[in-house]
N, CA, C and O atoms as a printed pandas DataFrame, in Angstrom:
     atom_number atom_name residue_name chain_id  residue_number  x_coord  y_coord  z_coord
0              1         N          UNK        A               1   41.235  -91.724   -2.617
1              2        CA          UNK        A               1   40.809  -90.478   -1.961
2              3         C          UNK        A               1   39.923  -90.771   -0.745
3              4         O          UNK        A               1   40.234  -90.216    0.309
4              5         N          UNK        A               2   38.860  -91.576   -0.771
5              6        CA          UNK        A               2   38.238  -91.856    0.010
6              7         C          UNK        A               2   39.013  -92.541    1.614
7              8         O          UNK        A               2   38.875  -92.252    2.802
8              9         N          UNK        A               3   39.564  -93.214    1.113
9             10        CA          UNK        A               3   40.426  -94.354    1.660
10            11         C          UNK        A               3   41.298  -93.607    2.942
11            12         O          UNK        A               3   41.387  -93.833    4.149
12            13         N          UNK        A               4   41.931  -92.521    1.941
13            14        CA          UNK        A               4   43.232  -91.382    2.537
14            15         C          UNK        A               4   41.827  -90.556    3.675
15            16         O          UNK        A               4   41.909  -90.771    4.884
16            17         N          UNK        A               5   40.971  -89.909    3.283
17            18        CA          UNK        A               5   39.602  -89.317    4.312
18            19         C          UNK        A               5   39.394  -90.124    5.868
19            20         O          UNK        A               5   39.250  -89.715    7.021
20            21         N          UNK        A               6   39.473  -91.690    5.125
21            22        CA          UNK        A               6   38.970  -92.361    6.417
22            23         C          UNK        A               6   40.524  -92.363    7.503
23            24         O          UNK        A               6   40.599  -91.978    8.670
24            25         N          UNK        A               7   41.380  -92.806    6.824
25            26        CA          UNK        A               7   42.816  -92.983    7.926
26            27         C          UNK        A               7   42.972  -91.312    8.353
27            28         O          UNK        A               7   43.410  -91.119    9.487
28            29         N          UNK        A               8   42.732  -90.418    7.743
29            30        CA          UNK        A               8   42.628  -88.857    8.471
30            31         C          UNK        A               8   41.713  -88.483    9.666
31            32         O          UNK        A               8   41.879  -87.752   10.642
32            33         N          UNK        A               9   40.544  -89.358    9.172
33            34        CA          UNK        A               9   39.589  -89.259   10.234
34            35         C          UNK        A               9   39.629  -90.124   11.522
35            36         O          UNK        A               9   39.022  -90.067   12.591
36            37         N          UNK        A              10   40.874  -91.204   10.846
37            38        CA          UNK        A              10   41.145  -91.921   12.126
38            39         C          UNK        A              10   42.072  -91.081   13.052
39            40         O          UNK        A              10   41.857  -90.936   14.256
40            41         N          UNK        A              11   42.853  -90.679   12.552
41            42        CA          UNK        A              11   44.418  -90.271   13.148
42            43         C          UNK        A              11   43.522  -89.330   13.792
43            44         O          UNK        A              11   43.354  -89.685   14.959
44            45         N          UNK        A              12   42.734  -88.039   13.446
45            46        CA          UNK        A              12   42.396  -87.075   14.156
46            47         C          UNK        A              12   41.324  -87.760   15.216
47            48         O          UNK        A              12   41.483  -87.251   16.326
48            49         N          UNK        A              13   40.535  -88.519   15.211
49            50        CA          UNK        A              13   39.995  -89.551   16.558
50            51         C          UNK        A              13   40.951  -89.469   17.343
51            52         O          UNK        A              13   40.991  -88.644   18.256
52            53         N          UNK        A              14   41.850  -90.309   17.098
53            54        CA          UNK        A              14   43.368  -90.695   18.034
54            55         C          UNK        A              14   43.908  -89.961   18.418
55            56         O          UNK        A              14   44.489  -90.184   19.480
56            57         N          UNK        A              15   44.036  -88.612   17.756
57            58        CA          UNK        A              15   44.714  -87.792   18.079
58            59         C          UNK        A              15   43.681  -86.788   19.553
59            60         O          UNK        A              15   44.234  -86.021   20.341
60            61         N          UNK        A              16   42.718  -86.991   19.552
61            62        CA          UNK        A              16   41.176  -85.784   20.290
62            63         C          UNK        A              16   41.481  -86.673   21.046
63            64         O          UNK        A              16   41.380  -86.155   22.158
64            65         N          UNK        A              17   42.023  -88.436   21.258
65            66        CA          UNK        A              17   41.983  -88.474   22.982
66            67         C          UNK        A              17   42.851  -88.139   23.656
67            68         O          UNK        A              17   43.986  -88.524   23.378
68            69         N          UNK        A              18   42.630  -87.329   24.747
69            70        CA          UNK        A              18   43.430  -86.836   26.097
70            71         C          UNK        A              18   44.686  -87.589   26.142
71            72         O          UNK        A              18   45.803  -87.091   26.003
72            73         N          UNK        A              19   44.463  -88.629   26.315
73            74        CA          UNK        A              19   45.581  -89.472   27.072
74            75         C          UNK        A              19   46.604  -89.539   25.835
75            76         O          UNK        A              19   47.649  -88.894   25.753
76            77         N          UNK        A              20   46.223  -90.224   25.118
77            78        CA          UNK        A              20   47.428  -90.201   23.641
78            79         C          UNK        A              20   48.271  -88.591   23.520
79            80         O          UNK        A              20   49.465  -88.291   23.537
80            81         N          UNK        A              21   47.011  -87.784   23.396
81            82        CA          UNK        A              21   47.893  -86.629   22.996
82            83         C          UNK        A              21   48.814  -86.111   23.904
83            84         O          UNK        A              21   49.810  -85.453   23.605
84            85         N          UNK        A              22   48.332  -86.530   25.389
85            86        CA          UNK        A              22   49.426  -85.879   26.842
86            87         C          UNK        A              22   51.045  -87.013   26.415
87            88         O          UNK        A              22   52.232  -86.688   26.374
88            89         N          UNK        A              23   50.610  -87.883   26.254
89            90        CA          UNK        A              23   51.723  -89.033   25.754
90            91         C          UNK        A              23   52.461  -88.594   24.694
91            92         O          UNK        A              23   53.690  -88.643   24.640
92            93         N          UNK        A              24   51.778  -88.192   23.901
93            94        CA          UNK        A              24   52.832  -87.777   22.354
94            95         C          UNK        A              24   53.243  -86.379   23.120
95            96         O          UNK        A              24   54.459  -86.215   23.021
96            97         N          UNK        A              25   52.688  -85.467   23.752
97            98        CA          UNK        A              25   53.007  -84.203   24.248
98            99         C          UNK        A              25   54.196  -84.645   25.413
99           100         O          UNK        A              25   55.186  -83.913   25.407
100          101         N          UNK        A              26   54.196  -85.404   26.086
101          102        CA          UNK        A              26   55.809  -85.767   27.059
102          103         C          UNK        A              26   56.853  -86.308   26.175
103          104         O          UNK        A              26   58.066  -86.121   26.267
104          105         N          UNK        A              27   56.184  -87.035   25.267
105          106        CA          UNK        A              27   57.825  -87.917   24.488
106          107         C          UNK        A              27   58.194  -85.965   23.559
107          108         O          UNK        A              27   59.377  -85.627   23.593
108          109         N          UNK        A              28   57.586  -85.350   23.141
109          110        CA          UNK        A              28   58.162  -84.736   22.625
110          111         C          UNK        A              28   58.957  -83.463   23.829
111          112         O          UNK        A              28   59.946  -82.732   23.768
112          113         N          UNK        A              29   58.203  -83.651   24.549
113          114        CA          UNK        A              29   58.982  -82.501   25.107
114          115         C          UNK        A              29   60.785  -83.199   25.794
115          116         O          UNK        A              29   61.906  -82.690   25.807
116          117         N          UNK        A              30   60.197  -84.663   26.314
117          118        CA          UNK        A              30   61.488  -85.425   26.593
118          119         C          UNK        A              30   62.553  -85.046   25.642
119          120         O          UNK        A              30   63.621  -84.514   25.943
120          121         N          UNK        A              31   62.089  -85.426   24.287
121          122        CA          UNK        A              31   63.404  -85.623   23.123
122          123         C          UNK        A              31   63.863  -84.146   23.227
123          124         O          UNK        A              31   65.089  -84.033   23.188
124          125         N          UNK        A              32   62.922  -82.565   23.395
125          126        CA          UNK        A              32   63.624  -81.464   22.689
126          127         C          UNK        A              32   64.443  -81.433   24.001
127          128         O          UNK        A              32   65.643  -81.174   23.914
128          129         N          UNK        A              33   63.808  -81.715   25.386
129          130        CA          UNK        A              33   64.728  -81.561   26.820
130          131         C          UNK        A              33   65.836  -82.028   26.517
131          132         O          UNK        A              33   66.744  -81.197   26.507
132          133         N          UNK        A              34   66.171  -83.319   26.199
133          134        CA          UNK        A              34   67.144  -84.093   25.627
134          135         C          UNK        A              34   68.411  -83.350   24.841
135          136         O          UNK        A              34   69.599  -83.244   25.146
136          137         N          UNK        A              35   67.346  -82.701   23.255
137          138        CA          UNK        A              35   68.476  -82.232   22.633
138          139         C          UNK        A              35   68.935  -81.118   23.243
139          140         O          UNK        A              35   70.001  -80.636   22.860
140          141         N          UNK        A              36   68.268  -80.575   24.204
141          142        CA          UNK        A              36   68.355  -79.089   24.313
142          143         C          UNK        A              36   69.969  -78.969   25.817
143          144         O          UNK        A              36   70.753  -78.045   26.031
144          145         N          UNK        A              37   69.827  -80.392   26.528
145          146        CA          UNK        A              37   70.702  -80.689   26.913
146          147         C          UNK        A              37   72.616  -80.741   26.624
147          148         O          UNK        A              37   73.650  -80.283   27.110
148          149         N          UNK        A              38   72.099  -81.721   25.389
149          150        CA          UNK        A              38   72.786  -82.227   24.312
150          151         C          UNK        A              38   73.615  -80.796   23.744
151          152         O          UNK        A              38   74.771  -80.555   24.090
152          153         N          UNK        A              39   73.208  -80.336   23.269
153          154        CA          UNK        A              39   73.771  -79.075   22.581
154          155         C          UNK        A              39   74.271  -78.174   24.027
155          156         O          UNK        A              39   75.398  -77.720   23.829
156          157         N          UNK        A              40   73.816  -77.859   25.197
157          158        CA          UNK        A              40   74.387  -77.335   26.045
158          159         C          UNK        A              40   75.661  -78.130   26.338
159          160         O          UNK        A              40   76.772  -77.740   25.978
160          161         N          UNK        A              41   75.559  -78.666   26.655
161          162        CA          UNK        A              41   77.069  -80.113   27.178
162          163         C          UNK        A              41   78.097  -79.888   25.686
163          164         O          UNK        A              41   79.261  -79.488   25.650
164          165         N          UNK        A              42   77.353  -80.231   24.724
165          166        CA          UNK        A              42   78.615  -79.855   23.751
166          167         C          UNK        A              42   79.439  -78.217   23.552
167          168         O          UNK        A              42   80.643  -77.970   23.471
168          169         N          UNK        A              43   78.396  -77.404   23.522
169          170        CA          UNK        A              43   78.765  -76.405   23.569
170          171         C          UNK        A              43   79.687  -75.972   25.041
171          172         O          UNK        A              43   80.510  -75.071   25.205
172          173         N          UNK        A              44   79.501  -76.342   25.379
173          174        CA          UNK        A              44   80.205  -76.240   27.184
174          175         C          UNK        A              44   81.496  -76.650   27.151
175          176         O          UNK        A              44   82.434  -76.048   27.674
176          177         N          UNK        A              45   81.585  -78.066   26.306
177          178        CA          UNK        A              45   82.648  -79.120   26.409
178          179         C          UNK        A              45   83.589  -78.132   25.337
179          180         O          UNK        A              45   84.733  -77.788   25.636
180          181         N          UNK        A              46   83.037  -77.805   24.274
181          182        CA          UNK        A              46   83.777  -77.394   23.104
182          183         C          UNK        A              46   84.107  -75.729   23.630
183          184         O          UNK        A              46   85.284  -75.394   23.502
184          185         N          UNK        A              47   83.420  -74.979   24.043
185          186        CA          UNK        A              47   84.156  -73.804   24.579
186          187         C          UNK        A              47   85.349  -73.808   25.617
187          188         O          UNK        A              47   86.208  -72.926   25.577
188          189         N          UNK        A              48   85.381  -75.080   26.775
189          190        CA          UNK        A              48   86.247  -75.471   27.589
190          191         C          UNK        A              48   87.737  -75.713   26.714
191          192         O          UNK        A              48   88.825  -75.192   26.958
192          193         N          UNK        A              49   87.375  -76.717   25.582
193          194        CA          UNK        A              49   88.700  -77.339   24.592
194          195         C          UNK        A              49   89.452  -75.548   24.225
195          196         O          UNK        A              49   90.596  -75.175   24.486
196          197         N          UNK        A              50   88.502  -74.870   23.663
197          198        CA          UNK        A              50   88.876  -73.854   23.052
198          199         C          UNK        A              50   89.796  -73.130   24.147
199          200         O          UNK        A              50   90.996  -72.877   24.037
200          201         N          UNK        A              51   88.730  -72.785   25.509
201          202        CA          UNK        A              51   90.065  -72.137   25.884
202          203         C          UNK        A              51   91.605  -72.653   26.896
203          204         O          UNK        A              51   92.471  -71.930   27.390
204          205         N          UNK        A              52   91.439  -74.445   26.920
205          206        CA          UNK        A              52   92.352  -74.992   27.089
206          207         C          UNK        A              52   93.674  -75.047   25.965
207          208         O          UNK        A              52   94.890  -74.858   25.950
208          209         N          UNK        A              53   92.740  -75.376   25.199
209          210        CA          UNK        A              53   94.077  -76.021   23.964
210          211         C          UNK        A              53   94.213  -74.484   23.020
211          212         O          UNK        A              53   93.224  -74.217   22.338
212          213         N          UNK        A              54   95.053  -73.782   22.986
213          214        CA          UNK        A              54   95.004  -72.704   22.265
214          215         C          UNK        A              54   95.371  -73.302   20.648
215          216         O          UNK        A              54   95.086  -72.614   19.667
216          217         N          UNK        A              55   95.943  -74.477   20.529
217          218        CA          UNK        A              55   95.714  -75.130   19.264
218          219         C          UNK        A              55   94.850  -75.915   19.327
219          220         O          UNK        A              55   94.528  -76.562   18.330
């Protein structure tokens, strides 16, 4: 219990500096930009098939 307190109290340190958190705050926005891409292009690609190939 104690043990689990101190690595909490670390992570939230790590987490209160600026710079780390702007860093974890770009990789995440990268990855959702990413998926959010990802799913447009498929959806794009797969509505195109649909109304090419009527089978």
């Amino acid at each position: 219990m104690v043990a689990s307190a101190i690595v909490m109290r670390r992570a939230i340190a790590y987490l209160s500096t600026p710079i780390l958190t702007v860093f974890f705050m770009q990789e995440f926005l990268v990855l959702t930009f990413e998926q959010f891409l990802f799913i447009l292009l498929n959806y794009s690609s797969t509505s195109n098939k649909e109304r090419g190939n009527p089978d």
